[in-house]
N, C-alpha and C positions, 0 to 999 in steps of 0.2 A: 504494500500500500504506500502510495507516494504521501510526503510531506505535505498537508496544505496549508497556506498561512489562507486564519480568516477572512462620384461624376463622372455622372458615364465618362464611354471613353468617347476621345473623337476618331474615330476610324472613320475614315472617307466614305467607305463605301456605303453604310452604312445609317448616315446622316435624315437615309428617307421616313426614318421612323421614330416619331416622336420618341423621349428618353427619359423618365422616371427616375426617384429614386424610390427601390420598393418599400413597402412601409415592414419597419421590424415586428408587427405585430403577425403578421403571417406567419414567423416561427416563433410563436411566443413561446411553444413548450421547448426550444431549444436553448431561448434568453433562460427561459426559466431554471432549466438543469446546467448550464451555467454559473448564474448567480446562486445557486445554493452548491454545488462543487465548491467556489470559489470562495464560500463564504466558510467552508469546513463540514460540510454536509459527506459523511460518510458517503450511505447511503450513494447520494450524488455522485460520489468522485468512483464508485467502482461500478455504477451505473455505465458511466460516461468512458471508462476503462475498458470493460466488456462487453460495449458495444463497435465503441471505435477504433479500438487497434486492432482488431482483426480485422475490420475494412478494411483501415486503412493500408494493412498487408497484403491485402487481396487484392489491394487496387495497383498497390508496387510490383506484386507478384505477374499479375495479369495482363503489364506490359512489358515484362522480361527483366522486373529487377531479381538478383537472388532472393532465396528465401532469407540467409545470415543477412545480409545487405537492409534487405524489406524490415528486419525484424529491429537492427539496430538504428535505422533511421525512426523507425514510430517509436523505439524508446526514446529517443531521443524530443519529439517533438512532441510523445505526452510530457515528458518531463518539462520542458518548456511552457508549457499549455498551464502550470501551477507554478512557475518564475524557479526550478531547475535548472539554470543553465550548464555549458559544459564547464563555464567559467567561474561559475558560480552563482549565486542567486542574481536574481535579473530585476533588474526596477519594474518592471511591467511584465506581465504575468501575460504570456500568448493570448489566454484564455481572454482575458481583461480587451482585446484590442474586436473581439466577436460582437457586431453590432446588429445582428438579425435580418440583414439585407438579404442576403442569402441563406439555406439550409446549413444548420453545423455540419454537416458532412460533406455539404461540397464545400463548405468553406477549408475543411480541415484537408482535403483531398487536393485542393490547389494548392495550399500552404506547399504540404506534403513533398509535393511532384514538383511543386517549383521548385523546393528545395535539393532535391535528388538531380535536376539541372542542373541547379546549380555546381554541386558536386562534380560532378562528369565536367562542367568548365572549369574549374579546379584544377581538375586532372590535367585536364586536356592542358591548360596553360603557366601551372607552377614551376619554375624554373625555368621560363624561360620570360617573365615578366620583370624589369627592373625592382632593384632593391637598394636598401641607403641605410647607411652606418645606423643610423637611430633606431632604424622598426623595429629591432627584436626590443630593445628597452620601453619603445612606447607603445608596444604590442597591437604593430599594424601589419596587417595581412595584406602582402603586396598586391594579392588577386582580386582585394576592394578598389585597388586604382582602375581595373579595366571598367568603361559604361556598360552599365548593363539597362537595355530598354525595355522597362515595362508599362508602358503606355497603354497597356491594353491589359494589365492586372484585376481592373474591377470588372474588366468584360464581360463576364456569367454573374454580376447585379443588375444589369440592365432589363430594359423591356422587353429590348431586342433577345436578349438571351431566351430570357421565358417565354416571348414567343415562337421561337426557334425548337427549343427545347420540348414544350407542348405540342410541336408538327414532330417531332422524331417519336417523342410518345406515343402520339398518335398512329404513326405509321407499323411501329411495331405491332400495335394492336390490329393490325390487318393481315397478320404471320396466321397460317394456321396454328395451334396449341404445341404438336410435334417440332413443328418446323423451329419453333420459337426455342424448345430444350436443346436441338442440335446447334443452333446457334450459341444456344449458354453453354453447352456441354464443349464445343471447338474453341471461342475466343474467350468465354470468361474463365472454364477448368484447365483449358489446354489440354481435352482430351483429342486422341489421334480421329484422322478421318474414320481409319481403319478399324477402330474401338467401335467407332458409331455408328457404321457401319457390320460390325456383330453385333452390337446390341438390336437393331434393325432386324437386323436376319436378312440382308439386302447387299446388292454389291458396293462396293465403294465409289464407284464410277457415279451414282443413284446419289449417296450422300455429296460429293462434290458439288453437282449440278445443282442440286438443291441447297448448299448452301451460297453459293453464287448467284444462283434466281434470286434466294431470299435477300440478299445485300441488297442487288441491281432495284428489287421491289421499294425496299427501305428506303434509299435515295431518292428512288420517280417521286414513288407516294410523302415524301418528304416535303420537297421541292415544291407538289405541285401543289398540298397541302398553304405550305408559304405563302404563294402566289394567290392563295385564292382569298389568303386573308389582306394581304399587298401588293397587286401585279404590278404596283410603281417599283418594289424593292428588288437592288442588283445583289445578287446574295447566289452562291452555288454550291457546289456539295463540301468544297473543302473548309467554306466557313461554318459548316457542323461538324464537320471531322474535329477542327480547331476547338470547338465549344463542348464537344466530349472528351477532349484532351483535358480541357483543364476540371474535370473532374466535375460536370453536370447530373444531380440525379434523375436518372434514367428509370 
């Protein structure tokens, strides 16, 4: 048990659709399990525990992070989420900065994933970024010099999101029932075609086609979905690709 102390974006493309901000009372029971976490509520804190670290592993996991990797980053960022940090306690508790705009889980699933970016840029750039006689003594991380552009960070608070987000809903809802497990069973378990195909009792060649129908459906019926609510709006399939990346619930 851990320790607890008691605008839109302007994306161009975009711009056709009035912009909000949503009101936090839509996730009050999320404010709510929050402020009583936060406040030392037992109860709360292991609530919010065994609910959202294994999401949040399943959502690392299910785009090809390890499972060791998956596991040490969500400790890491529940520990933060109660002002844990790796450095020490933290003036501002993660938790504290959740303002209801969004669901606690996509909120906590963008965090998450941004952070795991970030990481891999990290990697990708340590050692080969300038450095200067003083950083180790004023404990500056040379890889804070490089910009990093998040302009598009509050992107899934928008309208626009939710609108978007409610045609992908939607569309899935026009999956047959089967169709819809083969899909969870390939991209969210990582089970083989092949698996799915014996569970089936069916050739493999059968599940392929069928899960590529069902993509190719997903998109039309997405799209056309959009369009019927906006046919002014210039919006195509990668900008929901983009708005399930950052961790929309689905």
């Amino acid at each position: 048990m851990l320790a607890v102390k008691p605008t839109p974006s302007p994306l161009s493309p975009f711009r056709t659709v009035t912009e909000s901000t949503t009101s936090p009372l839509k996730h009050a029971e999320d404010l709510e399990l929050v402020r009583k976490a936060l406040d030392g509520d037992e109860a709360a804190v292991k609530q919010f525990e065994s609910e959202y670290r294994p999401t949040l592993e399943r959502v690392l996991m299910a785009r090809g992070v390890e499972r060791g990797d998956a596991q040490d980053l969500v400790a890491d960022i529940i520990a933060e989420c109660f002002g844990a940090g790796k450095k020490g306690a933290m003036e501002v508790r993660l938790l504290e900065k959740f303002e209801g705009r969004s669901s606690l889980s996509t909120w906590l699933i963008r965090i998450t994933w941004n952070r795991w970016l970030d990481l891999k840029r990290r990697d990708k750039f340590r050692g080969e970024l300038p450095r200067y006689e003083d950083d180790e003594a004023r404990g500056v991380d040379a890889f804070e010099r490089v910009a990093d552009d998040h302009e598009d960070e509050d992107f899934i608070e928008t309208d626009l999101a939710e609108l978007m987000a409610g045609a992908i809903r939607e569309a899935f809802a026009t999956l047959e029932p089967d169709v819809l497990v083969m899909l969870k069973l390939s991209f969210l378990h990582g089970v083989s075609q092949t698996e799915i195909a014996r569970m089936w009792q069916c050739d493999q060649t059968r599940i392929s086609r069928t899960l590529s129908s069902a993509r190719a459906q997903i998109a039309a019926e997405t799209i056309r979905m959009i369009k019927a609510r906006d046919p002014d709006l210039e919006i195509d399939w990668d900008d929901f690709k983009r708005l399930c990346a950052y961790g929309i619930d689905l």
